[in-house]
Phi, psi and omega in degrees: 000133160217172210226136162211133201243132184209126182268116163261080138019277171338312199241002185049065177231159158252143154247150144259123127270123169252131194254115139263201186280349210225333196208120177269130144252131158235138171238167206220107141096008169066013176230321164269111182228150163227147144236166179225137178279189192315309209273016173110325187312145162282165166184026164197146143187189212213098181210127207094345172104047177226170179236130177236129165230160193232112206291188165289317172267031156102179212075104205233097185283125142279102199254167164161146166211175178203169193279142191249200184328309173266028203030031182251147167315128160247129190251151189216145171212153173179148182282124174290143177273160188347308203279324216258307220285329172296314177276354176244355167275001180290333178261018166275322169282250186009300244239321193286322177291330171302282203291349195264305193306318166324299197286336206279305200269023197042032175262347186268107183258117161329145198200128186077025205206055203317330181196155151333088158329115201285333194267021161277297194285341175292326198279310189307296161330317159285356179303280184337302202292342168261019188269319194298017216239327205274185171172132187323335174300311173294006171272300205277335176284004163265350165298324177308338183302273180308332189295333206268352201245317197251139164280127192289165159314112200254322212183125174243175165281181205260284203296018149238009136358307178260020186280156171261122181277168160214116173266104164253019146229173160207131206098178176237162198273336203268282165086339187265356155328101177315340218249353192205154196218034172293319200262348203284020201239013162204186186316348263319135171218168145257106180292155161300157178310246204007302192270342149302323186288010209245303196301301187299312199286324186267326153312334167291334178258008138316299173259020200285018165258353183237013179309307179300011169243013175204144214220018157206179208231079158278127183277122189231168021243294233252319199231020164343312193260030139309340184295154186329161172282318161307300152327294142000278198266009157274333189277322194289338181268345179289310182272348139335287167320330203233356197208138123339055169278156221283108189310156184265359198244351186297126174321169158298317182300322157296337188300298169315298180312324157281322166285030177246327178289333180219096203312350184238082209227145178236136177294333170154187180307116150227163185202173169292135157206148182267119206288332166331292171276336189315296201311336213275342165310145169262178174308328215252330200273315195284325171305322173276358185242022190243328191293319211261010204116346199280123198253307179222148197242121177273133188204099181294094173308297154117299170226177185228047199222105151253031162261352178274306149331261216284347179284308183293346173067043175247120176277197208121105196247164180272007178271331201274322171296341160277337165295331184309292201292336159309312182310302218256319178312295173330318180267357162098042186242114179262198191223176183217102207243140208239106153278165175224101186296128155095356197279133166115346182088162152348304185296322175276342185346277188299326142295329179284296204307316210291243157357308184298318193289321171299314190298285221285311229261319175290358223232007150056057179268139172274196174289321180290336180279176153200162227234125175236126176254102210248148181303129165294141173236116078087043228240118184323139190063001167282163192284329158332294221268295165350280169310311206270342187267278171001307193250013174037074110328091203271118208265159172309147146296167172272006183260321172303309184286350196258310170290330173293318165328281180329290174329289218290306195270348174263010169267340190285149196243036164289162195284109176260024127290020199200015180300138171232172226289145178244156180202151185291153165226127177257106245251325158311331155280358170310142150207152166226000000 
């Protein structure tokens, strides 16, 4: 990382440029910030007091919250349209060319600083110079990009949010879940090896400037290791052969020293699996593919209620959810385990706290795992939304789900030398 602090005397602003390997942030006046990858793209920023982030495929979520009457955060989000994703990248590239003509044209004097580094202030100009290369148009002819290499993205866990996806399915096998419609717009398949390895060659070249910004490997979409076990372990060795993963046998100590030789380098495997089909794996099928990488396995428990299960039309029992996560614990594979705060309504409350907290409290979870509380969200016409009117349901407020939350975490009983991490998940916020 390096820093360069600048004064423009002209316009009376400070700037910081922070260069790392992967990503320049500039900020202007300690209130306007961007960032850019190597290759110049925008894809985060922060301005007027909104959060702006900008997926691969060109797609750009406007965050912002503010306190209401009774003073709790109320958080607001929404996608800018064509017109709106246009006029802020002109004022992003605008804001990054305002600071490279400064520096070009001696108007920027270094500050806080006995002298430059001459290969510091060269790397921020040539930075600039390719952030000066975009432009919306060329923002939006890389979504045509993706569409052609990716089926979309719906929904990751919150920590691989930065994963480098690979669909080597695509759809869920299930596909009948009242509450969700991530999947309704295909099929389930397994592609064949061929079109994964076709599928690996074009994603590296879509992102090969933005690998170093993304440091672990999720396999989508909704249930990837149903597939055969043999399969399996051609595809975990195909992405061995193709991506730089972190060895499993290296010391700690060792760790740092290797990844500074290989700069694109994942920490590991990780993907969705569904407790219906999960269980039926052994011990032996997951020990081998833990071998091959594989670090955490995500599993929508959803409640630990099984009149709420069934309400929700998920298949799946909570004894087959607990053979799963033994199963996969056994083989040195962690989880990642996903509740759904409010599903069910009024009527269900108290058993979904109830029941969940039993189930998670039974399931002998570490330091390495994690426990996702994620908001039910709704979706108007779903076969859900049906049923719940039908049995006059009354759905949570957001403040009820926010007391269910709480309710939840103060029944768990984990080990508190060993605990693992609970954390909110909001799904609405997903972007990739």
């Amino acid at each position: 990382m390096s820093l360069l602090k600048l004064a423009l005397p002209k316009n009376g602003e400070a700037v910081l440029i922070n260069q790392k390997r992967d990503a320049l942030t500039l900020t202007v006046d300690g209130f306007s910030i961007v960032t850019f990858d190597r290759a110049g793209r925008w894809i985060g920023a922060f301005l007027d007091g909104k959060n702006y982030k900008r997926g691969i495929d060109n797609r750009v979520m406007e965050k912002w919250a503010y306190r209401n009457d009774d003073g709790a955060k109320i958080r607001q989000r929404r996608d800018l349209g064509d017109d709106e994703k246009k006029a802020l990248a002109e004022r992003l590239y605008g804001l990054a060319g305002h600071v490279r003509n400064a520096m070009q044209q001696g108007e920027a004097l270094v500050v806080d600083q006995p002298a430059a580094d001459p290969a510091t202030w060269d790397g921020a100009i040539a930075w600039l110079g390719r952030v000066s290369t975009w432009n919306d148009e060329r923002l939006a002819e890389e979504r045509e990009r993706f569409l052609q290499v990716y089926k979309p993205i719906t929904i990751l866990p919150p920590d691989q949010y930065l994963a480098l996806v690979l669909q080597i399915t695509e759809g869920c096998t299930y596909n009948r879940c009242t509450f969700c419609d991530f999947y309704r717009d295909r099929p389930f398949r397994v592609k064949p090896i061929p079109e994964v390895q076709n599928h690996i060659s074009q994603v590296k070249d879509l992102l090969r400037n933005r690998l170093g910004l993304r440091h672990v490997i999720f396999l989508a979409d909704a249930n990837a290791l149903v597939a055969p076990t043999d399969y399996l372990v051609e595809v975990f060795q195909l992405i061995n052969q193709s991506f730089d993963l972190t060895p499993s046998d290296l010391a700690a100590s060792e760790i740092a020293a290797w990844r500074e030789t290989h700069p694109h380098w994942f920490r590991g495997i990780y993907s969705f699996l569904d407790v219906f089909t999960g269980h039926h794996k052994r011990v032996e099928d997951f020990a081998v593919l833990r071998e091959l990488g594989l670090q955490r396995v995500y599993v929508g428990l959803e409640t630990g209620d099984p009149a709420l299960l069934t309400f929700l039309n998920k298949p799946g029992s909570i004894e087959q959810a607990r053979d799963l996560i033994h199963t996969l614990h056994g083989a040195g594979v962690h989880v990642g385990i996903i509740v759904l705060v409010g599903a069910g309504g009024d009527q269900f409350a108290g058993a979904h706290v109830e029941n969940t907290a039993l189930v998670l409290n039974s399931l002998n979870l570490g330091r390495d795992d994690l426990v996702y509380l994620s908001e039910f969200v709704e979706h108007p016409g779903s076969e859900y939304a049906q049923r719940a009117a039908r049995a006059g349901i009354r759905p949570l407020s957001k403040g009820e789900m926010r007391d269910q939350m709480e309710e939840m975490r103060a029944r768990f009983r984990f080990d508190p030398q060993n605990r693992p991490k609970v954390a909110p998940y909001d799904i609405q916020e997903f972007i990739y």
